[in-house]
Residue, then its C-alpha position, 0 to 999 in steps of 0.5 A: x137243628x133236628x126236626x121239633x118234638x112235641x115235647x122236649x125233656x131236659x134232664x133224666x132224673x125222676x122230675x125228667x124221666x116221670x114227665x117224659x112218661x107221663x106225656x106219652x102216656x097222655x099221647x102214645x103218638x107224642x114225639x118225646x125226647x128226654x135230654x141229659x148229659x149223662x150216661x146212665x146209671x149215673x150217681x146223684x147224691x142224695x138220700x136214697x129213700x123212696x116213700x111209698x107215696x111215690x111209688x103211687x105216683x110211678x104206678x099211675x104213670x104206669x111203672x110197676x113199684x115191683x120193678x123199681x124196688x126189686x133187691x131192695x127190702x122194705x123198711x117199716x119203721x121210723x127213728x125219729x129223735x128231736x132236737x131235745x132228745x124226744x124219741x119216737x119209733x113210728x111204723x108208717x102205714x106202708x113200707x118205705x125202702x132205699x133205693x141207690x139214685x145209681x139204680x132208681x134213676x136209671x130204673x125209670x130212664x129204662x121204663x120211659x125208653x120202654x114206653x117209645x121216649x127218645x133218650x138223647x145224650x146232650x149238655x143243655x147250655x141254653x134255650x130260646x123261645x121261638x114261633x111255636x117251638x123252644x129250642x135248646x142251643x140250637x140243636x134240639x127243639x119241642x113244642x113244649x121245653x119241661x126244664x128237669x135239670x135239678x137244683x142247679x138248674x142251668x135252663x133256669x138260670x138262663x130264664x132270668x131266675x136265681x137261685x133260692x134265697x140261702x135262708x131257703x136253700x139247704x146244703x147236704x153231705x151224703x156218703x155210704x157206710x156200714x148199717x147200725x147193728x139193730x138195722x140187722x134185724x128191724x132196719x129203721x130209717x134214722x133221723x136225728x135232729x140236731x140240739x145246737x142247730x136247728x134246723x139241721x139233722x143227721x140221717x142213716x137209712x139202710x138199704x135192705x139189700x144184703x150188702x149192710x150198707x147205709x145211706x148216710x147224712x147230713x144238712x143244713x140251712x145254707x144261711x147257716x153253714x160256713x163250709x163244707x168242712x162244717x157239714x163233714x164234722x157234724x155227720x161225723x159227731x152225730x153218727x159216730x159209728x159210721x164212718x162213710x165214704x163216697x161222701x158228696x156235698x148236693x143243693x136243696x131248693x127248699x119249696x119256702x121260695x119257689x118260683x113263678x110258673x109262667x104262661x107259655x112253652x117251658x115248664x119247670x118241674x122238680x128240683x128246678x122248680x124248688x120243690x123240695x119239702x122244707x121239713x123233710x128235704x124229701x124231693x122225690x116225690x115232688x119231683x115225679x108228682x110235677x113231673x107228671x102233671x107238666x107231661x100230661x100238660x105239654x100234650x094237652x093244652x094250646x098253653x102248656x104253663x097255664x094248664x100246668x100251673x092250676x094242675x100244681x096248685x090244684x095238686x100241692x098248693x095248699x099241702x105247700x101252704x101247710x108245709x111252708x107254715x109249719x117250717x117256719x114254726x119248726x124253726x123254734x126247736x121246741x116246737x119239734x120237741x112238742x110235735x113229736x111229743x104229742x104223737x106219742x099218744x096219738x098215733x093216727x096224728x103221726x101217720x099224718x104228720x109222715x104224709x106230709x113229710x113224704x107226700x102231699x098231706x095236711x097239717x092235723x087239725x087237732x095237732x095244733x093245740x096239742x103241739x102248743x100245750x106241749x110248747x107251753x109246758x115243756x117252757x113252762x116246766x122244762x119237761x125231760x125228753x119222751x119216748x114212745x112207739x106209734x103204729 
């Protein structure tokens, strides 16, 4: 076994690389090693859209949202179509873009080589908690283990955790395809949620960079799915004009079951830990944002997990609370008819509603009654679809 780390990385994806970054950060002394069985650039299925949330968070572990982004334009407006047909074209305070995880993955394993991380090509299998250190089948060891290896996690498996529940796991299909013709000019993220299987929706987000490329998709609940055949037809029926290749299947550990964080040595971040936000199936910015939380935990306190624990729950653990909750009521599809109904003459509650799809905001307060009378209604009367645009 090589000589014990003070922190000890298992997987290089933006959980990975961010805590790896973080925890140098915190000590530039830190003897960090960030472990992965990949080469990179690598591919990851996924849906390629970088919030602008999280570039924040990349800023405050010192990499520049200009070296991530380069070659990819910003994007400023949302598609949102709800189950019942409701339309809103809504233009967020800050520009998202579509980054490629080939290209964003290993844009931030270049920064954390950079800042004196020690990359190191290795299949982690196993790990084993010992006097003063965690050691990963017996070859490499930490003083502190931050388990980084996505949603399907082998160290978690290996800690005695299972996998999430299917009622909270989302199963994807993602692939590439030619651009909308109206993404040409004004490239909108598109969102649209499925009528006769909620929840589910399909996606198609441009990459803005030269190539009229889109990142497309499809998911669902795995409680929901009866095969991957399924998840191919529904893309295929939603977004008819976009014939994709590269297509890839991947797992969403949705944050509605979320495993304990114990006291003691390994830490669990990102996909590995469910963070995934249960409305959106966003996770990158999860990822980074408990990334850094467990690198900066791992340098400086006697009991890495406690510290990192109240630094999640400080952080999320009401943003989590609200999220948890309002997936439960977005399981009704005309409360998403109402929600989106209820921006249209509200712009302010949807720039809300998009912090807590993409970052870690709160539920509106006024959005409540508002979302409730428009249930009302829309039952009562069976009122037709709305379309609007908020800025």
């Amino acid at each position: 076994m090589t000589e014990v780390a003070d922190v000890l990385v298992v997987g290089a994806g933006p959980s990975g690389a961010s805590a790896a970054l973080a925890a140098k950060q915190a000590d530039p002394e830190a003897d960090v090693r960030l472990l992965d069985l990949a080469d990179f650039p690598r591919d990851k299925a996924c849906g390629d859209g970088i919030a602008p949330h999280t570039l924040a968070e990349l800023e405050r572990i010192g990499v520049r949202a200009e070296d991530v982004t380069k070659g990819y334009g910003p994007i400023r407006t949302l598609d949102l179509r709800s189950p019942g047909g409701v339309q809103v074209l809504a233009r967020p305070h800050a520009a998202m873009h579509v980054i490629p995880r080939t290209v964003f993955d290993a844009r931030l394993v270049e920064a954390a080589k950079a800042a004196g991380v020690t990359f190191v090509k290795h299949h982690a299998r196993n790990l084993e908690v010992q006097d003063g250190h965690v050691s990963v089948d017996n070859e490499h060891a930490g003083k502190t283990l931050i388990v980084a290896d996505g949603a399907n996690s082998t160290l978690r498996r290996k800690l005695g955790i299972p996998r999430n529940p299917d009622d909270s796991l989302a199963v994807a299909i993602r692939g590439y395809a030619p651009e909308r013709p109206e993404d040409r000019e004004d490239p909108a993220q598109l969102i649209t949620m499925q009528d006769d299987a909620w929840p589910a929706y399909a996606w198609s987000f441009p990459l803005a960079d030269g190539t009229g490329s889109a990142n497309i998709g499809y998911g669902r609940l795995r409680s929901e799915l009866h095969s991957r055949d399924q998840l191919e037809q529904e893309l295929t029926r939603l977004l008819p004009g976009q014939p994709a290749d590269r297509l890839r299947a991947h797992h969403l550990p949705l944050s509605t079951w979320r495993p304990p964080q114990p006291d003691g040595r390994v830490l669990l971040v990102g996909d590995a830990a469910s963070l995934i936000n249960p409305l959106t199936g966003e996770g990158i910015f999860y990822a980074v944002r408990s990334g850094r939380l467990a690198g900066q935990a791992a340098v400086s306190s006697a009991d890495p997990g406690a510290a990192y624990r109240k630094a999640l729950h400080a952080s999320l653990g009401r943003h989590l609370r609200h999220t948890t909750w309002l997936a439960g009521l977005s399981k009704h599809r005309s409360a998403m008819d109402a929600a989106l109904a209820a921006t249209v003459a509200r712009p302010e509650t949807m720039h809300r509603l998009i912090d807590l799809g993409l970052g870690d905001g709160l539920i509106p307060p006024r959005l409540i009654p508002r979302v409730l009378l428009q249930f009302a209604r829309r039952r009562v009367f069976r009122r037709p679809a709305r379309t609007g645009s908020v800025r």
